[in-house]
C-alpha positions, -999 to 999 in steps of 0.1 A, spaced: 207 93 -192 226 112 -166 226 142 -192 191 140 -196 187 143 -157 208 173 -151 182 190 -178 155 172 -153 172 193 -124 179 217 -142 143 227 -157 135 238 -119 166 251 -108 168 274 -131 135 290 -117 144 289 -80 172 293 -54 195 316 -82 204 332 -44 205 313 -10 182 339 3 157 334 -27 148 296 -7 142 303 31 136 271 54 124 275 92 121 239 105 92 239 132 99 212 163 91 211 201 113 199 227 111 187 264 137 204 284 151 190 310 181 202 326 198 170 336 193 154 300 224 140 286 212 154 254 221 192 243 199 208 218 205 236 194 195 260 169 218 259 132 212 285 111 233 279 75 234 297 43 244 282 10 259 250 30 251 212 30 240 201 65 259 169 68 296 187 57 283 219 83 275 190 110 312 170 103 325 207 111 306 210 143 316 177 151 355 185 151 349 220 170 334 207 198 358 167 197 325 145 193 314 119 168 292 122 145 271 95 155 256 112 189 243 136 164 208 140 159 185 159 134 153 156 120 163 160 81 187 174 58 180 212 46 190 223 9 223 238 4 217 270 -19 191 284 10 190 300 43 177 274 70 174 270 103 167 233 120 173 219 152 203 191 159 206 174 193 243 159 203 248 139 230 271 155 256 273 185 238 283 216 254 264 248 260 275 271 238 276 293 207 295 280 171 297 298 142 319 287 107 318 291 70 286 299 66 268 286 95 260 294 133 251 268 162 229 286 192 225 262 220 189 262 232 187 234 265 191 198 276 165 169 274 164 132 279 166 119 240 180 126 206 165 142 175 159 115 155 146 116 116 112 131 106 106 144 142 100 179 136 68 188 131 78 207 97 84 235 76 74 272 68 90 283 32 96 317 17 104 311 -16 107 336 -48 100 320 -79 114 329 -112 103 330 -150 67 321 -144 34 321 -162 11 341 -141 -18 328 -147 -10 294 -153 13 292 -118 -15 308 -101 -39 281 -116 -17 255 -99 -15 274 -68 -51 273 -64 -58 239 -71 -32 223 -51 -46 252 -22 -81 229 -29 -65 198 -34 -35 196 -22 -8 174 -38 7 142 -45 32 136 -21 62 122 -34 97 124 -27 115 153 -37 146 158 -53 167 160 -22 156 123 -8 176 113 -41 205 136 -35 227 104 -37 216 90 -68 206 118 -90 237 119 -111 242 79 -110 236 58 -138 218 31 -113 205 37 -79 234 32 -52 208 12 -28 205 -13 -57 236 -21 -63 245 -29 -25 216 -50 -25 233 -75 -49 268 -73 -40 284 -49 -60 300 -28 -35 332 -13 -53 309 -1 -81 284 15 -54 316 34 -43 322 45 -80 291 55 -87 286 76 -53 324 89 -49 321 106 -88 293 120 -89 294 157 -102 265 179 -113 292 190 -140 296 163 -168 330 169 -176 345 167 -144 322 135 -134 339 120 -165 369 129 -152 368 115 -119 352 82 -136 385 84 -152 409 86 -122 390 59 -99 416 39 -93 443 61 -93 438 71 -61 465 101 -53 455 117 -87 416 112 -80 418 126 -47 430 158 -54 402 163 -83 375 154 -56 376 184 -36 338 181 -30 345 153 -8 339 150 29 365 143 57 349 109 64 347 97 27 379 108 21 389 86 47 369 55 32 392 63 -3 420 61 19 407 27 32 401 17 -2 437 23 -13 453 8 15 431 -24 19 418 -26 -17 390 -39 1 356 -22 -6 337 -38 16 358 -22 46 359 12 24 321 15 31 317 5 64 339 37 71 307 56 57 288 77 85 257 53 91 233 81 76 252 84 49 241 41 46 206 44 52 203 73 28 215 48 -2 188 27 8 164 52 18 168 65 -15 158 34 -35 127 24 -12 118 64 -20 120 53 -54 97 24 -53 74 46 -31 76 72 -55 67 47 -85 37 32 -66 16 68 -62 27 80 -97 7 45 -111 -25 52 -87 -27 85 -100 -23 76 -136 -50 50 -135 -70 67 -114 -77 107 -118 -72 130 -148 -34 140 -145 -8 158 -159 30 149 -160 62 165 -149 97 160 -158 115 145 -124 153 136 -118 147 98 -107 125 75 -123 113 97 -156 84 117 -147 56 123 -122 18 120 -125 0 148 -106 -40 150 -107 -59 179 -116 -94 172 -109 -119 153 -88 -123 120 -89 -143 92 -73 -112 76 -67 -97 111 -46 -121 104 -16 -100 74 -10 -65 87 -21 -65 119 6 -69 94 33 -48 69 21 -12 57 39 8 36 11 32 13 30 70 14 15 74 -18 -1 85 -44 29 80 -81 35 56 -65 63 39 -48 38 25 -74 15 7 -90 46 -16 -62 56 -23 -39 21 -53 -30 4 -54 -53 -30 -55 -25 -50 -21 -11 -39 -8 -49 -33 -11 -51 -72 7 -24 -77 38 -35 -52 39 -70 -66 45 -58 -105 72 -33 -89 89 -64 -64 87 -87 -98 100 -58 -127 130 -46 -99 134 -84 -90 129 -83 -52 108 -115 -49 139 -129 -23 155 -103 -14 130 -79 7 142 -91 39 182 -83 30 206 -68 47 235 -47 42 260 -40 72 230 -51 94 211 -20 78 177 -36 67 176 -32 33 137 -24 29 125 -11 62 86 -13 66 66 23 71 36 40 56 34 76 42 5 95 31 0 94 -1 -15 137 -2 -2 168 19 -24 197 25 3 227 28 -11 254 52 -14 291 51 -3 288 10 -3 322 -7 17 343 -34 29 376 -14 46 392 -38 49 397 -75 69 413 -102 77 419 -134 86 374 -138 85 365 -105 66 358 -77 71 349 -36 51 323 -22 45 315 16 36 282 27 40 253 54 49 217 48 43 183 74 78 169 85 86 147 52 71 167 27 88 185 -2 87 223 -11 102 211 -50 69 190 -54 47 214 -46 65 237 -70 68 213 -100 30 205 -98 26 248 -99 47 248 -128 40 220 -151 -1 223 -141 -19 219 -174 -58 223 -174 
């Protein structure tokens, strides 16, 4: 399975982001300024870096936690970005490290929180395409959009896991979340490896040089206490929602792919979580009603107040994952299933190829807050007519 999903990742990867440059992200927000705000706000530009390791780094420069930081999403590593991060008490002032640079731009009253910004422009060159099949799929999600499921990133946590993280929270089996999370490895061999050493704590430790300060510290918590439920409350709290983020995602994610299948003429895709993706590739009766529609994550609060038609689909996912009594759980008093809606289609604006060559192509485009670049990309590749 997990061998299977690095071909998954691999099938696109292979075709973008071969350098950092090659995947450029400018995050699009607005601020109030204010110049008594407790709040400083600033500018990170990063290449080829993970935003939570750059933000632990910012964190020790400038002596603050991590938890009066505030930013509306996490940015791929192998790309140049640019987003905005808010920390409270911050000072005014330039940073720069390994990779990244911190501009401070003004004060305000509040905090970036998640999926504030309004969204994205992306630069992207694409490599070993079809021509005229990519450009097909260009012009059809320019008509139609696409589906708008998660992308790879949202899954970050669980992509190389044999079962999602969330899930195994949600029924108690903490020191095995741990496991799965701590060795995860995009290379097999050195996954097996670590899989190997959990346990032997000294010996694991210095294999897992990908790890963070912070969950380095919840090892250390771990081998002291042999207590796993204290190991994970040292976990940054994003860190925690993400694992259950990641599942709901999931779930989401499952949802849309069945209302397109039984809905409109589709193709399929390959995907790292869950199998593969349904996109559609023509009009349907059944579109009208899709490109308005918000499908609620799946919630207690949800199966009051949703359409029968998606209800259906919710209750055969809540009784084939086994949720029936556990939707209103709680881990660490982090709501397991938090309720929400997201719309089911995204429009990208000002979408266009601006350059070709010889295998390649650059395409231009912007994307809502929420919505992924790699989706947009996988129905372009895998479109079908």
């Amino acid at each position: 399975m997990i061998i299977l999903r690095n071909m998954r990742q691999n099938q696109l990867k292979k075709r973008i982001k071969r350098e950092p440059k090659d995947f450029i992200v400018k995050e699009v927000a607005h601020f109030d300024l204010s110049p008594n705000g407790e709040f400083s706000y600033y500018l990170l530009e990063k290449e080829n870096r993970n935003t939570l390791d750059v933000l632990e780094e910012v964190s020790a420069k400038v002596g603050i936690p991590l938890f009066e930081f505030g930013f509306s999403g996490l940015k791929d590593k192998r790309a140049k970005t640019t987003q905005y991060i808010s920390i409270r008490g911050g000072p005014e002032a330039k940073l720069t490290g390994k990779g990244w640079k911190l501009k401070f731009i003004g004060k305000g009253t509040k905090g970036i929180e998640m999926g504030e910004a309004e969204g994205n422009h992306f630069i992207i060159k694409i490599y070993d395409v079809n021509p005229t099949r990519f450009e097909a799929g260009i012009e059809l999600i320019r008509k139609m959009g696409f589906a708008n499921y998660f992308g790879e990133q949202r899954f970050s946590c669980d992509i190389y896991s044999r079962k999602p993280i969330g899930r195994l929270l949600l029924e108690g089996r903490i020191e095995e979340a741990l496991r799965e999370y701590f060795t995860q490895s995009p290379n097999p061999f050195k996954m097996k490896r670590l899989r190997k050493l959990w346990g032997r704590w000294q010996l694991f430790l210095t294999e897992a040089t990908h790890l963070s300060k912070r969950e380095r510290a919840a090892i250390k918590v771990l081998m002291k206490k042999k207590d796993p439920f204290k190991a994970f409350k040292v976990l940054p709290k994003n860190i925690k929602l993400m694992f259950f983020f990641s599942y709901q995602s999931m779930l989401w994610n499952r949802m849309l792919k069945r209302l397109v299948k039984k809905h409109l003429p589709h193709f399929e895709a390959p995907f790292v979580i869950d199998g593969r993706l349904c996109f559609y590739k023509d009009y349907a009766k059944f579109f009208d009603t899709l490109k308005e529609l918000e499908i609620p994550y799946i919630s207690e609060e949800a199966l009051d107040r949703t359409p029968d038609f998606i209800k259906s689909e919710m209750e055969r996912i809540i009784e084939e994952e086994g949720l029936r009594d556990r939707l209103n759980a709680t881990v660490e008093n982090i709501k397991v299933f938090s309720s929400g809606k997201r719309k089911a289609v995204v429009f990208p604006r000002k979408l266009k190829i601006t350059e070709r060559g010889g295998n390649w192509v650059r395409l231009k485009f912007f994307l809502p807050s929420g919505s992924y670049a790699t989706i947009l990309l996988r129905k372009a590749f895998y479109f079908t007519p």
